[in-house]
SEKEVO-811607 format. One record per residue: y, x, z of N, C-alpha, C in turn; residue in three letters; chain. Coordinates in steps of 0.02 Angstrom, whole numbers, always signed. Each point is the difference from the previous one (the first is absolute). Layout:
N
((Y X Z) (Y X Z) (Y X Z) ALA A),
...
This chain:
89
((-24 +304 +474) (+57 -45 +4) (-17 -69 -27) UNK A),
((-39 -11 -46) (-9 -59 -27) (-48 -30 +36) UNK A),
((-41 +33 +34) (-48 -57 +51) (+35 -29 +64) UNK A),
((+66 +53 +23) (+12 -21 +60) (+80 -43 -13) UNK A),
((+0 +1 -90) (+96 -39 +9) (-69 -77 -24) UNK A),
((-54 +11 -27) (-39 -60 +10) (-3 -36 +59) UNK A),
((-33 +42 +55) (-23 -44 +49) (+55 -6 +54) UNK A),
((+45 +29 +3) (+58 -11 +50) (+72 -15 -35) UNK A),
((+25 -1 -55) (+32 +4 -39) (+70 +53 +14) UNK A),
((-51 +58 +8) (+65 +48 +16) (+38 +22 -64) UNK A),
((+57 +9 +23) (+47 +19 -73) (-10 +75 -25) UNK A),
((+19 +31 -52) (-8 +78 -1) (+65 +29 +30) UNK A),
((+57 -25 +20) (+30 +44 +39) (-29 +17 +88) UNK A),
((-39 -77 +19) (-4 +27 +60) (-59 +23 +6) UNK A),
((-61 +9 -53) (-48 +59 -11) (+25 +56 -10) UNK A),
((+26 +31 -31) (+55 +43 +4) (+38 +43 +51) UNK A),
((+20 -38 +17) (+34 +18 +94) (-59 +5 +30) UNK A),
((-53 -27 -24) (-61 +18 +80) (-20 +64 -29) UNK A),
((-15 +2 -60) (-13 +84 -14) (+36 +65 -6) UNK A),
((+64 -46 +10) (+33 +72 +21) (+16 +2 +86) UNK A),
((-14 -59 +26) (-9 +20 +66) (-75 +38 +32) UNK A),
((-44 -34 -41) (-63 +38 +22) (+15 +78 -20) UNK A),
((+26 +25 -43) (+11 +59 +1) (+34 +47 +44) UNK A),
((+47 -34 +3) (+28 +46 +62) (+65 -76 +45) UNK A),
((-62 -6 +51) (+30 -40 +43) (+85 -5 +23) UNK A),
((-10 +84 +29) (+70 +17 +54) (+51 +2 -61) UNK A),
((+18 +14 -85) (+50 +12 -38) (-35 -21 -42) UNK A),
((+2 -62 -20) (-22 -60 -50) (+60 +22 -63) UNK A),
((+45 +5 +5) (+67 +37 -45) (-23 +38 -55) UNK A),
((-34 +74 +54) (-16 +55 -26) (-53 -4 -91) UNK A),
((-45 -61 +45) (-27 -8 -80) (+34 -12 -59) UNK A),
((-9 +12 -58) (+26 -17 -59) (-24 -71 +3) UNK A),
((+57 -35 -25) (-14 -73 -19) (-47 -19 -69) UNK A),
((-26 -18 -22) (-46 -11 -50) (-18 -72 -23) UNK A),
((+50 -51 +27) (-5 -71 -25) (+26 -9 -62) UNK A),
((+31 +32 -45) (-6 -14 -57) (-45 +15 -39) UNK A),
((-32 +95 +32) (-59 -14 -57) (-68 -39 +29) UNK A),
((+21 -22 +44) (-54 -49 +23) (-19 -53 -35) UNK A),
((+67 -28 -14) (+3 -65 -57) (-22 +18 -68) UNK A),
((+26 +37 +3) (-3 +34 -88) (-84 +6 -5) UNK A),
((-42 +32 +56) (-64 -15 -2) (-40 -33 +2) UNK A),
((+21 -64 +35) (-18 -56 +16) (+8 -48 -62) UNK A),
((+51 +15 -26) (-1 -57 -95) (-58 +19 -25) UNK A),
((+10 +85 +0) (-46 +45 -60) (-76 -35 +13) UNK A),
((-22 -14 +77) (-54 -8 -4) (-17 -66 +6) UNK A),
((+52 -40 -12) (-16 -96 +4) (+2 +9 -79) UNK A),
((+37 +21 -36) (-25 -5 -77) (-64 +56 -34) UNK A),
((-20 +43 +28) (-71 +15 -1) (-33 -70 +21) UNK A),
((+8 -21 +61) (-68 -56 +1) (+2 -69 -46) UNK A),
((+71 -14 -8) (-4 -52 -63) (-33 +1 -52) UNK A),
((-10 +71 -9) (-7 -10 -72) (-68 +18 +0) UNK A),
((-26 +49 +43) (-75 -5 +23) (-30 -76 -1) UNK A),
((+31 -20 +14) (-14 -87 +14) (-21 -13 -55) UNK A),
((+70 +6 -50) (-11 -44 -46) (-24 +36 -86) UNK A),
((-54 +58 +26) (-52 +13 -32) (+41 +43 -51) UNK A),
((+86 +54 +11) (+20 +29 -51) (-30 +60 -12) UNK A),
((-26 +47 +79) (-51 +65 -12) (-70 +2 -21) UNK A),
((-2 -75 -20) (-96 -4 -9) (+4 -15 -82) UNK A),
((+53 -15 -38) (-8 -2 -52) (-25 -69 -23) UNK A),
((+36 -52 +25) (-8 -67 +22) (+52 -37 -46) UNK A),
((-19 -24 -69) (+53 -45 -36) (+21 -52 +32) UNK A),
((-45 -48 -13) (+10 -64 +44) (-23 -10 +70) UNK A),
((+52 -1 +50) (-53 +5 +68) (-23 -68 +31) UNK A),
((+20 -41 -35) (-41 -79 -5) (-70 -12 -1) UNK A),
((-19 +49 -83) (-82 -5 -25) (-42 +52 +50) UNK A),
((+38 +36 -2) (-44 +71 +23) (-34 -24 +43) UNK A),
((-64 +15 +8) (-51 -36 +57) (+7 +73 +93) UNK A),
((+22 +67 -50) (+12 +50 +68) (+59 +9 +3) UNK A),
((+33 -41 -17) (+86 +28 +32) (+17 -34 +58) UNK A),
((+42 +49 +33) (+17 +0 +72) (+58 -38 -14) UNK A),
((+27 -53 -36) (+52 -24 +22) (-11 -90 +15) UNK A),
((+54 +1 +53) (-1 -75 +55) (+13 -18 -49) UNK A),
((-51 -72 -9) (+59 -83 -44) (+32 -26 +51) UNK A),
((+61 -10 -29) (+48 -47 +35) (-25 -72 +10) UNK A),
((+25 -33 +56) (-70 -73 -17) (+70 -30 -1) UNK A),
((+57 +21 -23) (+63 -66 +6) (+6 -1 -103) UNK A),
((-20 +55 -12) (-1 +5 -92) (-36 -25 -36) UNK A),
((+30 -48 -46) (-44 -36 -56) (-59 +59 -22) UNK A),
((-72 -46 +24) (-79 +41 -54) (-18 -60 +4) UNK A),
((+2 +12 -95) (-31 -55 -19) (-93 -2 +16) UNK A),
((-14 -47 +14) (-58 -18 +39) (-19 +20 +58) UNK A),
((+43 +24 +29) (-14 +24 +80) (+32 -55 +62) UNK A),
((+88 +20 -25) (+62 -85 +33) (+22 -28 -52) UNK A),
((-24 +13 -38) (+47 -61 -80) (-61 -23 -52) UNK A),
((+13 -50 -25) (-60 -22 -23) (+27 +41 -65) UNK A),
((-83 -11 -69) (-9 +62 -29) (+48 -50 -74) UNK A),
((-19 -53 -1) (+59 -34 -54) (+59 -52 +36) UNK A),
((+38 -10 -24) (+80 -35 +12) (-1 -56 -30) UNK A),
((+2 -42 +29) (-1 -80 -27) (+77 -3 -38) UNK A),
């Protein structure tokens, strides 16, 4: 779901509806609906990758210094000596 609400920007209800149509075409009904725990799975696993990111399962204090942590710098956030100079006039 996340590669294809990437590249086409499909929503999860109408991923959803396609998998319960791929299931059974002729009584799309018949399936149990499952878009809520769809969502409910879909948080669970966008805050797994945040925090994967930002170095909380690796045992990662600061994920600034850390030279192997997996987390993005923001390039719009004050670092000093990276977009802000390192003293303040």
């Amino acid at each position: 779901f996340n590669l294809i609400s990437t590249i086409s920007k499909t929503s999860a209800m109408d991923f959803v509806t396609t998998l319960r149509r791929r299931t059974n075409n002729a009584f799309p009904d018949d399936v149990p609906d499952f878009y809520k725990s769809f969502q409910r799975i879909m948080r669970v696993w966008r805050t797994v990758q945040v925090n994967k990111r930002a170095g909380v399962y690796h045992g990662v204090v600061d994920p600034l210094k850390d030279k192997f942590c997996l987390a993005l710098k923001c390039p719009a956030c004050p670092q000093p000596g990276f977009n802000m100079p390192l003293k303040f006039r």
